[in-house]
N, C-alpha and C positions, 0 to 999 in steps of 0.2 A: 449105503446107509439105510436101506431098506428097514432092517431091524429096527431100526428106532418107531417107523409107524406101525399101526394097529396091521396085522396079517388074517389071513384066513387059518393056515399054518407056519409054524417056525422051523424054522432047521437047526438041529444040534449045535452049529455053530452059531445058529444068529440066537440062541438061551442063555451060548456061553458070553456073545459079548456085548449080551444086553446087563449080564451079569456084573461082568465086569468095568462097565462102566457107571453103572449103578454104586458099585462098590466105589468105586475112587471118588464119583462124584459124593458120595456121601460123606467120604474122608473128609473133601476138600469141606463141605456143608459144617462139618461139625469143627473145622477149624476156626471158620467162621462165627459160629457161634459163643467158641469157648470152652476150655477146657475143665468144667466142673461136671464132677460126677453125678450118677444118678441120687445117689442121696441124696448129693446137695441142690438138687434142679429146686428151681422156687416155680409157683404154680405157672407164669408164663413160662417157664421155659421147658417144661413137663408138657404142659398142651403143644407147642412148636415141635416137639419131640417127636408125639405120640404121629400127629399131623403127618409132620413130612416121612416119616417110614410107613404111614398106611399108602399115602400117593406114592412112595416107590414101589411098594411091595408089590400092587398090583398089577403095573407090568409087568414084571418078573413074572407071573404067575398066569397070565390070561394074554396066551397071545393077538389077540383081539383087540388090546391097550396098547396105545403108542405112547414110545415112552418121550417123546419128547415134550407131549404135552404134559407129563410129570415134572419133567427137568423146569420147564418154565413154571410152572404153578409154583415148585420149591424155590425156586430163585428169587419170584414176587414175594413167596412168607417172608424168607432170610429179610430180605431189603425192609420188609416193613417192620421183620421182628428188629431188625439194629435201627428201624428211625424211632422205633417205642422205647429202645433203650435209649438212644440220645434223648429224645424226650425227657424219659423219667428223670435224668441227669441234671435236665434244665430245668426244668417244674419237678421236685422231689414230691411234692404235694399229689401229683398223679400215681406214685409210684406206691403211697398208701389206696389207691384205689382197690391195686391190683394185688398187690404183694400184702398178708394179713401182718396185722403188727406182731412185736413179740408178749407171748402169752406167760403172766407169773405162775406158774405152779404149785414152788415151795418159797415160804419166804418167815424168817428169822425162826426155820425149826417147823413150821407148821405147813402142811399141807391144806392148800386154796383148792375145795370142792369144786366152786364154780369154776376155777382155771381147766380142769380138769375134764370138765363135763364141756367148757368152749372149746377146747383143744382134743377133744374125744379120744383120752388115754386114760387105760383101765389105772386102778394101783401097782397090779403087777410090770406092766410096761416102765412105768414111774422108778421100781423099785430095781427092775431089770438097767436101766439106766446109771442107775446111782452104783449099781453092782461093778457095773464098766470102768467107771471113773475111780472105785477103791473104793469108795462112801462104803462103811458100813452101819454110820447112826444116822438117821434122819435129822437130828436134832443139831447137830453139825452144818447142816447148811446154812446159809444166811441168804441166798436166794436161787432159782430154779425155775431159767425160764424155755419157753419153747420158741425156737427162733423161725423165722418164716421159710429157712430151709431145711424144715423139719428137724433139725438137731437141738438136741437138749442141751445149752449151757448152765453150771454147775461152778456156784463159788461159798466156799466154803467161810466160817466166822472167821477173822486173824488170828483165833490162838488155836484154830487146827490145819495152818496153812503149815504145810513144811516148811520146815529153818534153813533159810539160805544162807551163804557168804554174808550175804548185806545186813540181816539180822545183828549177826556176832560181828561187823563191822570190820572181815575180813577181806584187805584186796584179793583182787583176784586178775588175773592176766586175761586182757581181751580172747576173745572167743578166735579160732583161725580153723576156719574150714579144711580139710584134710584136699589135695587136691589129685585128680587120679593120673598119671603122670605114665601107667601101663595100664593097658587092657588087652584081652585074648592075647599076649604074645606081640605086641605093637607100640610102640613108644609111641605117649602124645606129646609131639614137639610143641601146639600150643602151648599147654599146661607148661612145661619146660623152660619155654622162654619167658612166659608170667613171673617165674618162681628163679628168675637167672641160671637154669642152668642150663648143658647140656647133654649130649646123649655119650660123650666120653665120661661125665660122672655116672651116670646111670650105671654104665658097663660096669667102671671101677666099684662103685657102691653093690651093684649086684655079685661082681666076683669074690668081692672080701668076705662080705657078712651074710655072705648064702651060698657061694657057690655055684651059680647056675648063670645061665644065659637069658635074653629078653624072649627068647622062644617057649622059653618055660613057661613063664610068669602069667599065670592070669590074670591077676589084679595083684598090682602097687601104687598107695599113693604117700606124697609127702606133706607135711604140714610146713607153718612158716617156722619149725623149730629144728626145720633137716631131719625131722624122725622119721622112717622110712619103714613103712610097714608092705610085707610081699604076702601075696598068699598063690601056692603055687598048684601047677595041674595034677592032681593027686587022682 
């Protein structure tokens, strides 16, 4: 276990498996953390970010750094970065400390200067935004705000929302997730048993209405209406 502390030099193998457990340990760190992307990082958790990959980085790079006293330095952020989230949970009040509120930009049709100028977004970004969402009149919004994980929410007046079902007081049949029931060539007996079936229907269902075998199939799944979509290795 040499590798882990500071060296005079390294050996090819002790780069690769300081490497390598940098890499896992990082995996495990960012599970910990949570699974939202960088877009959505709000400003603690963009600093914890930035943080814990500069103290890994540098033993990877110098072997003269041990890297164990990285492993422990990150392990203290984590612990303190999840007792600040329990906090903010419990005093919400802290969590405006850190986290900036959300910023109006546009509101009944009109662009807010000063939203603009606090939240330090040109027009063009503004308009690049709205361009995303389909907006193509400003005048259309009813409000437009900047929310503290940098994303622009965008809600439009009621008479330019899309017409749903519910408008025209149409029922509609609950929603039923599609469930994937084959993948690469592999029947998922989970899903199977969820959905009452089993792998004698599958066979049956796949021989009639396609022809092939479950070795083929790369992706099939079923809804709760028995419709049975395949898509095969082509």
């Amino acid at each position: 276990m040499n590798f882990l502390n500071g060296q005079e030099t390294l050996s090819t193998i002790d780069w690769i498996l300081r490497a390598i457990i940098a890499f896992f340990f990082l995996l495990a760190i960012a599970k910990l953390l949570g699974h939202r992307s960088i877009s959505q990082l709000r400003l603690i958790d963009f600093a914890i970010t930035l943080v814990i990959g500069n103290i890994i980085a540098h033993p990877l790079s110098d072997e003269k750094l041990g890297l164990e006293g990285s492993i422990i330095t990150t392990l203290v952020l984590v612990v303190l970065y999840i007792l600040g989230v329990f906090i903010v949970l419990k005093f919400p009040y802290l969590g405006k400390i850190i986290n900036n509120p959300p910023i109006t930009l546009i509101q009944n049709g009109e662009i807010l200067y000063n939203g603009l100028k606090k939240a330090r977004i040109s027009i063009d970004i503004l308009l690049e935004e709205l361009r995303e969402k389909k907006v193509e009149d400003l005048k259309k919004v009813a409000l437009a705000t900047l929310e503290p994980n940098g994303k622009i929410s965008i809600f439009l007046h009621p008479e330019y929302e899309p017409i749903t079902p519910s408008h025209l007081s149409i029922k509609v049949e609950p929603f039923g997730f599609p469930r994937t029931i084959i993948k690469d060539g592999k029947i998922n007996f989970e899903q199977l048993k969820m959905l009452n079936k089993d792998e004698n229907w599958v066979v049956s269902k796949l021989e009639s209405l396609y022809q092939v075998d479950v070795k083929n199939v790369l992706l099939a799944t079923l809804d709760n209406k028995d419709n049975l979509n395949v898509f095969l290795y082509k």
